[in-house]
SERO-4910 file (N, C-alpha, C, O; in steps of 0.05 Angstrom, whole numbers):
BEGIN
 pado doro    nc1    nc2    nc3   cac1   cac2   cac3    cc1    cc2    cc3    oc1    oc2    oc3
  Unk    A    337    -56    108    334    -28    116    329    -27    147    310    -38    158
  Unk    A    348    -13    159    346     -8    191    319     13    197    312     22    219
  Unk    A    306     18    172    287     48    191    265     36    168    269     18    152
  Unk    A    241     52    172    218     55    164    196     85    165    198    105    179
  Unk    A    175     76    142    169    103    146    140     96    171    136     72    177
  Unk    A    126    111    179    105    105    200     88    146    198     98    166    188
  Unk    A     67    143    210     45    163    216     44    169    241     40    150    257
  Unk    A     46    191    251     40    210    278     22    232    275     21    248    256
  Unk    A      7    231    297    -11    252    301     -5    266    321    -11    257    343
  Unk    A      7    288    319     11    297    352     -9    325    350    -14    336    328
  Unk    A    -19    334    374    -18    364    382      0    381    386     17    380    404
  Unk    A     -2    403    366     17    415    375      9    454    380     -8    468    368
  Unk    A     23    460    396     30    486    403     40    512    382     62    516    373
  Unk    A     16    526    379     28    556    355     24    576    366     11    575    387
  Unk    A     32    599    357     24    620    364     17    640    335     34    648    319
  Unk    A     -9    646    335    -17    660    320    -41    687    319    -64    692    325
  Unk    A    -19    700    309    -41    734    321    -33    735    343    -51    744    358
  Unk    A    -11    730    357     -2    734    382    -18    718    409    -14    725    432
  Unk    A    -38    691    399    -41    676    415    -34    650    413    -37    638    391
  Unk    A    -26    640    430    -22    613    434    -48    590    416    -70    589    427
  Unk    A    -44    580    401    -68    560    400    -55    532    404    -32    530    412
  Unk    A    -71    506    398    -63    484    397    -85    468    382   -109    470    384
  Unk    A    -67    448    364    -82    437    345    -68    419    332    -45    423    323
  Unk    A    -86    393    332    -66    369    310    -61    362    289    -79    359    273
  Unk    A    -37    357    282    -23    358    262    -13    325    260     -6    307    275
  Unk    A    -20    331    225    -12    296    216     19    302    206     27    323    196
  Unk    A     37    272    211     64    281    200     67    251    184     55    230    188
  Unk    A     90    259    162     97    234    151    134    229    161    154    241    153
  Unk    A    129    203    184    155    204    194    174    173    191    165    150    187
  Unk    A    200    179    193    218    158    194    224    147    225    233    160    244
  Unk    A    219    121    225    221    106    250    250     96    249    252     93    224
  Unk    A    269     90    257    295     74    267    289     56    285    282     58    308
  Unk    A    296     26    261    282      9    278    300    -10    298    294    -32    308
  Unk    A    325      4    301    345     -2    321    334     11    343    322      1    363
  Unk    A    338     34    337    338     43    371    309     65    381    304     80    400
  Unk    A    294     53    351    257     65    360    267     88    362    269     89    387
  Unk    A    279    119    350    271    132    349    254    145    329    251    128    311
  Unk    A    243    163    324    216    166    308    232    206    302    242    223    317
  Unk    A    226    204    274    239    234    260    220    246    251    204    228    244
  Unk    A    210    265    246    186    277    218    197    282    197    217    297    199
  Unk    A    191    275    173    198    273    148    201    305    136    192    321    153
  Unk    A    209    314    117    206    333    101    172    328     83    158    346     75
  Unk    A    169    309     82    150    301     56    113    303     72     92    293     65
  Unk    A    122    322     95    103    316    107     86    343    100     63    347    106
  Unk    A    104    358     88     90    391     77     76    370     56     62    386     45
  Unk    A     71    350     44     49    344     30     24    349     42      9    366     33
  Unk    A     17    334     63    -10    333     78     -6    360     79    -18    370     61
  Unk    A      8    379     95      2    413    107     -3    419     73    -26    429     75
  Unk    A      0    419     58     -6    437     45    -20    427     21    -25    447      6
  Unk    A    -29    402      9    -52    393      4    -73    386     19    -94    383      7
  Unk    A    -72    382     46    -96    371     63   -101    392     83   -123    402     86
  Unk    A    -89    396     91    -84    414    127    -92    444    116   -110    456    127
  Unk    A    -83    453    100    -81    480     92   -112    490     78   -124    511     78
  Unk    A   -116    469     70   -154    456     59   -171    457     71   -194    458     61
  Unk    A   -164    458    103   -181    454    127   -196    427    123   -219    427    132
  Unk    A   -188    403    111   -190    375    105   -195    366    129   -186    380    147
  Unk    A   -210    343    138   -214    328    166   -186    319    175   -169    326    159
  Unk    A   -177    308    194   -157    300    217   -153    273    198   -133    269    185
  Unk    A   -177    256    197   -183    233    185   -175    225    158   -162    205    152
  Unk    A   -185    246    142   -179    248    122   -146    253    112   -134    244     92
  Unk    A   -135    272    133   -103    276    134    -92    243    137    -79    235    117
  Unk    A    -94    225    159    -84    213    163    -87    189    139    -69    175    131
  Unk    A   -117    187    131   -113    166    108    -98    167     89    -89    148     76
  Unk    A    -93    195     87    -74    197     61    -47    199     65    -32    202     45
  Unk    A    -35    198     94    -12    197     98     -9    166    102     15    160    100
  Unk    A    -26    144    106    -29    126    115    -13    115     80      8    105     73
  Unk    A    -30    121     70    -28    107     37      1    119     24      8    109      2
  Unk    A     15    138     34     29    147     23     54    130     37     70    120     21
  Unk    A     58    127     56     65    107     80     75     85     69     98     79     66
  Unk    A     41     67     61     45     45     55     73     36     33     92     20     32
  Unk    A     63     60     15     70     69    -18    111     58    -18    127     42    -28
  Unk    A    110     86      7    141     89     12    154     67     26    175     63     15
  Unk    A    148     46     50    156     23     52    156      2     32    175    -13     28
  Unk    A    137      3     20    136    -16     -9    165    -10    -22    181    -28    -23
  Unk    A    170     12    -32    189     22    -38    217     12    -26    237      4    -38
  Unk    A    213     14     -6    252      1     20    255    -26     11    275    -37      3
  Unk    A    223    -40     12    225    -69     12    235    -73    -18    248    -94    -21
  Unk    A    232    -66    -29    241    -73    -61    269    -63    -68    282    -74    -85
  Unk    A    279    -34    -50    303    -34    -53    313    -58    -37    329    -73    -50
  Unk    A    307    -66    -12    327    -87     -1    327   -121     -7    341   -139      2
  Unk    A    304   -121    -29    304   -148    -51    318   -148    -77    319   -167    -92
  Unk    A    331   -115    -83    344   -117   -100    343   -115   -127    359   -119   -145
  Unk    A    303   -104   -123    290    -97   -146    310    -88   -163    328    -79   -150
  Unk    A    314    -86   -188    328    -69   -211    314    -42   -209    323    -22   -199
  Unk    A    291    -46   -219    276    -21   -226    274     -2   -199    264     20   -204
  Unk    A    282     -6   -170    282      3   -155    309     14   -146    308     34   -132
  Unk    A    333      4   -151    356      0   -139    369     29   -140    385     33   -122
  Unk    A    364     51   -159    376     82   -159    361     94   -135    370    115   -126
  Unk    A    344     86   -125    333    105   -105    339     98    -79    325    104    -59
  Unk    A    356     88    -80    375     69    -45    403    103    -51    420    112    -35
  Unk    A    398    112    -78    418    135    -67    404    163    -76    412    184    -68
  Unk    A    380    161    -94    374    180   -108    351    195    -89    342    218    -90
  Unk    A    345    171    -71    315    183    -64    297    185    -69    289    172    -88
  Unk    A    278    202    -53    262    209    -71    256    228    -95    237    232   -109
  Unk    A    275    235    -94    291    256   -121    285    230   -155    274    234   -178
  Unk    A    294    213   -146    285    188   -170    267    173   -174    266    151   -186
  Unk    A    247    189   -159    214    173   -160    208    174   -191    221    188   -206
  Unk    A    193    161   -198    183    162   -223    148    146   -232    136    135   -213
  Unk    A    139    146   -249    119    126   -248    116     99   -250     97     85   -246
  Unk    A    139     94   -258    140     63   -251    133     55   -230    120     35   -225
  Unk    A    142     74   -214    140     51   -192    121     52   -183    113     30   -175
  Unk    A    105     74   -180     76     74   -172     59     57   -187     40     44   -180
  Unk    A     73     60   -218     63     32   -231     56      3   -215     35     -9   -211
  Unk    A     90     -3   -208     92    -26   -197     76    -32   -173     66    -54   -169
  Unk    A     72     -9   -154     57    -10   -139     29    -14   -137     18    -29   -120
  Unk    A     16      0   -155    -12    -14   -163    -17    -35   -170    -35    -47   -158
  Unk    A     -4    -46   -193     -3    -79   -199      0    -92   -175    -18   -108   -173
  Unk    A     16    -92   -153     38   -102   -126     -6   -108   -116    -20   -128   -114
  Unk    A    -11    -78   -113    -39    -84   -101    -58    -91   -107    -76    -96    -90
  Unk    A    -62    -97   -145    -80   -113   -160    -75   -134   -155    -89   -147   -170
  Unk    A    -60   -150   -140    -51   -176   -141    -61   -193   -117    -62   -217   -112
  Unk    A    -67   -164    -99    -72   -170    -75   -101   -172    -73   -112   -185    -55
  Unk    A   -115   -160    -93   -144   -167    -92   -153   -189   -108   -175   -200   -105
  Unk    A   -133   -195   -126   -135   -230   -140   -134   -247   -112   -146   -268   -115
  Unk    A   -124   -245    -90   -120   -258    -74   -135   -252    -48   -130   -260    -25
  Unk    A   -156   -233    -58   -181   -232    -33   -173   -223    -12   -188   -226      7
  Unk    A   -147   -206     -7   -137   -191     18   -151   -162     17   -165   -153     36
  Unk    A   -147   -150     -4   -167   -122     -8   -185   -115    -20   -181   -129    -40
  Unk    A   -202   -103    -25   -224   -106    -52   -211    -76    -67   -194    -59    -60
  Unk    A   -228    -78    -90   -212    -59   -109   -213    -36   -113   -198    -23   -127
  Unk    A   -239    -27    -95   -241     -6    -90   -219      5    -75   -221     30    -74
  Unk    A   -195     -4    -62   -182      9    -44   -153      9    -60   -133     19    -48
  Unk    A   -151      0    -84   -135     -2   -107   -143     30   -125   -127     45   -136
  Unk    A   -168     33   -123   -169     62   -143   -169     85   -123   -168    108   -130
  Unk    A   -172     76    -91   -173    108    -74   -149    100    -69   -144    112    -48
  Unk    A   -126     85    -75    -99     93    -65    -80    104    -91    -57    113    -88
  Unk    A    -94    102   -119    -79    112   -144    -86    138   -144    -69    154   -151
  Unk    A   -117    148   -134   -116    176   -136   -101    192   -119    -92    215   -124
  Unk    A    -97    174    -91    -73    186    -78    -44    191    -82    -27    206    -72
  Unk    A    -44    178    -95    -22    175   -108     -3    195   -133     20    203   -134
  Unk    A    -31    199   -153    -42    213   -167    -33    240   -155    -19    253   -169
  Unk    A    -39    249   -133    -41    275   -125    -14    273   -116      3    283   -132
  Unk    A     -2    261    -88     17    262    -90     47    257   -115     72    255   -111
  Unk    A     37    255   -130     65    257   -146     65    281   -168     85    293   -177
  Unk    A     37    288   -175     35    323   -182     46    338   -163     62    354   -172
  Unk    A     42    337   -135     55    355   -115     78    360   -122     88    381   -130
  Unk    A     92    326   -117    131    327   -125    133    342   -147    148    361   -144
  Unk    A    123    339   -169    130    350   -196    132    385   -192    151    398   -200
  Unk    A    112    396   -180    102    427   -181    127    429   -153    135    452   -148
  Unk    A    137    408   -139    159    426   -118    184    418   -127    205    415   -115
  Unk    A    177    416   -151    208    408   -163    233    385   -159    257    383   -165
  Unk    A    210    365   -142    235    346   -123    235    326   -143    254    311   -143
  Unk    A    219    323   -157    217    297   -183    224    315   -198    217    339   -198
  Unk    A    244    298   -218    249    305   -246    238    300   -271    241    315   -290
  Unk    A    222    274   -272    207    264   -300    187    283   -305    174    294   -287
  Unk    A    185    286   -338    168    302   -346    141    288   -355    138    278   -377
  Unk    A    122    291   -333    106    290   -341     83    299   -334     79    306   -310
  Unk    A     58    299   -359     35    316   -368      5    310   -348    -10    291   -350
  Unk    A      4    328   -331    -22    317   -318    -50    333   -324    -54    356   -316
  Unk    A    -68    317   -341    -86    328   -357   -109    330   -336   -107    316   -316
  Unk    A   -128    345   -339   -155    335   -319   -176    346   -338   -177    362   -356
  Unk    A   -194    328   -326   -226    329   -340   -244    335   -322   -239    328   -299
  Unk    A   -269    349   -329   -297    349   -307   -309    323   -308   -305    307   -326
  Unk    A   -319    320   -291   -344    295   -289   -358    310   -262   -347    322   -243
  Unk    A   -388    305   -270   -413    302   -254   -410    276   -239   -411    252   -245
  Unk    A   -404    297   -208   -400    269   -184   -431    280   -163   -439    301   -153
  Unk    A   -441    251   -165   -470    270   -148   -478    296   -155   -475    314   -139
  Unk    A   -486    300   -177   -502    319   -182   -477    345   -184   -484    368   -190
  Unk    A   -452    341   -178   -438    367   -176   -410    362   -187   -396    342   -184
  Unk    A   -405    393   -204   -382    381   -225   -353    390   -205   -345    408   -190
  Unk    A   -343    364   -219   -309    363   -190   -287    361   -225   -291    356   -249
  Unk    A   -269    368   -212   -244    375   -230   -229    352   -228   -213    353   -209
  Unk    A   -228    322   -247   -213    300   -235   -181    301   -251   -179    309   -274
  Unk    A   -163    294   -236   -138    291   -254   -139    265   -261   -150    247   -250
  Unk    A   -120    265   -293   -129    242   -308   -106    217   -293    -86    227   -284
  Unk    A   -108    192   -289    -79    187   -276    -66    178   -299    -75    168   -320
  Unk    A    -37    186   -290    -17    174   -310     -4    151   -305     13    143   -319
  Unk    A    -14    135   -277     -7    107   -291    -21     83   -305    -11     61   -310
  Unk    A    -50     94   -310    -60     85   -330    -48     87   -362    -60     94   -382
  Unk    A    -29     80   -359     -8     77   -386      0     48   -393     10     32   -378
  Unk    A    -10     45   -424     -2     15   -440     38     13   -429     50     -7   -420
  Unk    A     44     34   -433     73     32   -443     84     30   -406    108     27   -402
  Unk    A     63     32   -382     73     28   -365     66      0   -343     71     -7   -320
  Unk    A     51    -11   -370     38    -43   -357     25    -59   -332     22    -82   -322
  Unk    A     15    -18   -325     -2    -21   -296    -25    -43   -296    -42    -46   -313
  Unk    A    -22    -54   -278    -46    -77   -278    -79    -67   -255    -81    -66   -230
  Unk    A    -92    -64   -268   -116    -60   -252   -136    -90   -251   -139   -110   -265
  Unk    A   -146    -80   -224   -176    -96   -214   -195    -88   -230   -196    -66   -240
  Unk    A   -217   -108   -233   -235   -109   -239   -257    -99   -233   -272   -110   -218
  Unk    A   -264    -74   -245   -289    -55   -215   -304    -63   -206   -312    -61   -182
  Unk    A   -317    -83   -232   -346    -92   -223   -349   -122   -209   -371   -133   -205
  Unk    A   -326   -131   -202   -320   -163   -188   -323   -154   -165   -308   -137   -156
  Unk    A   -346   -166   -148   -345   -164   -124   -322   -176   -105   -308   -193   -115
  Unk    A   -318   -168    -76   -292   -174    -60   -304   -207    -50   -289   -224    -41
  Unk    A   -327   -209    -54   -342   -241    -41   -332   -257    -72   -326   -281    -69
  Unk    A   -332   -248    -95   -336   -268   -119   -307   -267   -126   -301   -272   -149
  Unk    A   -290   -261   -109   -253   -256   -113   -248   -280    -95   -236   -299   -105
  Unk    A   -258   -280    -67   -253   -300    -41   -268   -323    -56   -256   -345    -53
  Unk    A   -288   -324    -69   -302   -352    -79   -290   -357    -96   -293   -381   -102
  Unk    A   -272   -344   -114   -261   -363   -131   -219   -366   -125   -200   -369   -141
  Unk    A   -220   -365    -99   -194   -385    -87   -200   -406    -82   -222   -417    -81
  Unk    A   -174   -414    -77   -171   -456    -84   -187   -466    -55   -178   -453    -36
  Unk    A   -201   -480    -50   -213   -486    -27   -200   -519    -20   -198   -532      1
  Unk    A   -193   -525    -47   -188   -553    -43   -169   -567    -61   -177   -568    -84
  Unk    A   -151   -575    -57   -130   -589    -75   -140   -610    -96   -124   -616   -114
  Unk    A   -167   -623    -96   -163   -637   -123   -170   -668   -112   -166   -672    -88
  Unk    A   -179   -691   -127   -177   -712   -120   -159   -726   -109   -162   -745    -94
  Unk    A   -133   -712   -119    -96   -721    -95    -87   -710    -73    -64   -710    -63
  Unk    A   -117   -695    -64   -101   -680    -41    -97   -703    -18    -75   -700     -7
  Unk    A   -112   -724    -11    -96   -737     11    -67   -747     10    -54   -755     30
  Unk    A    -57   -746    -19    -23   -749    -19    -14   -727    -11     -2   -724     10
  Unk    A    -19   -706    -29    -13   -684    -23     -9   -676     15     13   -673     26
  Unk    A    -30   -675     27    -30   -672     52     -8   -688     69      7   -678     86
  Unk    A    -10   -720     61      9   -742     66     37   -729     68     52   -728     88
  Unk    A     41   -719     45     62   -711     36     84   -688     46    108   -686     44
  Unk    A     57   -671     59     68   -643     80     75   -647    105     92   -637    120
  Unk    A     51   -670    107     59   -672    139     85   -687    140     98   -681    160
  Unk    A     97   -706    121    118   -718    122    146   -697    126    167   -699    137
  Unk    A    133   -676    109    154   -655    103    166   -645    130    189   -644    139
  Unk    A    138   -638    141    128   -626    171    145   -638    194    154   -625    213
  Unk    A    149   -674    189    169   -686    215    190   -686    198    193   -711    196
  Unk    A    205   -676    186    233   -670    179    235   -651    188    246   -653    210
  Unk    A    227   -623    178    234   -595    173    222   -588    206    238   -580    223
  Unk    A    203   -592    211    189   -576    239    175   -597    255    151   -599    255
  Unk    A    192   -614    271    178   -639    282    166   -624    303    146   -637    313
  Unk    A    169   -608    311    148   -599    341    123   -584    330    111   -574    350
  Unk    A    111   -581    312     89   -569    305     79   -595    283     55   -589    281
  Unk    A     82   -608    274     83   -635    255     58   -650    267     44   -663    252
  Unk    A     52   -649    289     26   -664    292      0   -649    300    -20   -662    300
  Unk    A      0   -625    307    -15   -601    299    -19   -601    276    -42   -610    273
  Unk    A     -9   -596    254    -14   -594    222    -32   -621    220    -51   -620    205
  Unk    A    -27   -644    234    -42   -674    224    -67   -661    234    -87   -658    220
  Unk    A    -64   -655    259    -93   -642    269   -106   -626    247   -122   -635    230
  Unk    A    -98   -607    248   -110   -588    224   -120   -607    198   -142   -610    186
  Unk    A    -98   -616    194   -114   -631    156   -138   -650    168   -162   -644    170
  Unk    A   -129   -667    174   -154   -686    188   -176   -677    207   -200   -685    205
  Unk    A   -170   -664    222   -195   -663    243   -221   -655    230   -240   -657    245
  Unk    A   -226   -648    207   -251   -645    203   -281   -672    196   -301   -671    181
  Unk    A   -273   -690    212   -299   -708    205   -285   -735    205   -261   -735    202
  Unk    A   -298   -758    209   -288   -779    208   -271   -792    183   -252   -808    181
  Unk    A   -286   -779    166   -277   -789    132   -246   -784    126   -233   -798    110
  Unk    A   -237   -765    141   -217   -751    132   -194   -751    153   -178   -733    158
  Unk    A   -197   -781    168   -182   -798    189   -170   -821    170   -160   -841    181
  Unk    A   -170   -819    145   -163   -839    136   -142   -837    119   -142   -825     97
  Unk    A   -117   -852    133    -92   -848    118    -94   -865     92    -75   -864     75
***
């Protein structure tokens, strides 16, 4: 994919009630990554008119264009790997969004907290974003799948909020979630720290790889495995 999607904040210039004001505005835009020019999306009346129109923080606008961002590059990269389950929307758009893929996308980010890059909390504030944006699509008619978005009350701090239920918490859509209550320290403690009683072959073995494949960095890597202590000077 030659373009991408990216976040701008600019100020901008209105006139309202017959005065001029000025005030910033979050956009959700396409970058061209040939020749760096930068477009504003259509998809950006999401934020104006779930966030902006709310009188929502600046901050708050941008996180959620931030996640929606992320959402939609995820998206290019899987069309340009050739995903199956992705491949109608290289013509359909976003006209052929559906929950899968937001499916796929959450799993894509449960996977990432098996691997101690995010904690999981940032797995359930990007599904509710998610959540909201794809009710939007549905109520502006740009998605076609039918589907049911239920909501329940819950007492949040003492005060009752109207939550929508999400729909990719679905068996039949094989979303994979994090674990709430696993801390992001007890995710990092339990990666591999150490190869095993064979790691000095193992190691042997890379660096060998290392003066085939990449002889100019090949004795840096020896550095790296060994330098930690005398013990581990020993071929």
């Amino acid at each position: 994919m030659n373009y991408e999607f990216v976040v701008k904040q600019k100020k901008i210039n209105e006139i309202m009630k017959g005065k001029p004001i000025s005030s910033d505005k979050t956009f959700l835009c396409i970058k061209d990554k040939i020749t760096g020019i930068i477009y504003p999306h259509p998809l950006s009346n999401f934020i104006k008119s779930e966030l902006e129109r709310k009188s929502l923080a600046l901050t708050t606008q941008r996180n959620y264009a931030e996640e929606i961002k992320k959402f939609l590059n995820f998206i290019l990269e899987c069309i340009e790997d050739e995903d199956e389950t992705f491949l109608h929307l290289e013509e359909g758009g976003i006209y052929g969004l559906e929950l899968q893929h937001g499916a796929r996308y959450i799993s894509f980010l449960t996977h990432r907290v098996k691997m101690g890059q995010i904690s999981s909390t940032q797995v359930f504030r990007t599904e509710r974003i998610l959540v909201r944006f794809y009710r939007w699509l549905n109520e502006q008619n740009i998605t076609k799948e039918n589907v049911q978005y239920r909501e329940e009350i819950k007492i949040v701090k003492g005060e009752k909020r109207t939550i929508i239920i999400s729909p990719f918490d679905n068996f039949e859509l094989g979303t994979e979630y994090p674990n709430k209550r696993e801390s992001t320290q007890a995710i990092k403690d339990r990666k591999l720290h150490d190869f095993g009683n064979g790691r000095l072959d193992l190691v042997n073995l890379f660096i060998r790889v290392a003066e085939i494949e990449a002889p100019d960095i090949a004795l840096g890597i020896a550095f790296q495995c060994y330098g930690g202590g005398k013990e581990r000077l020993k071929w």
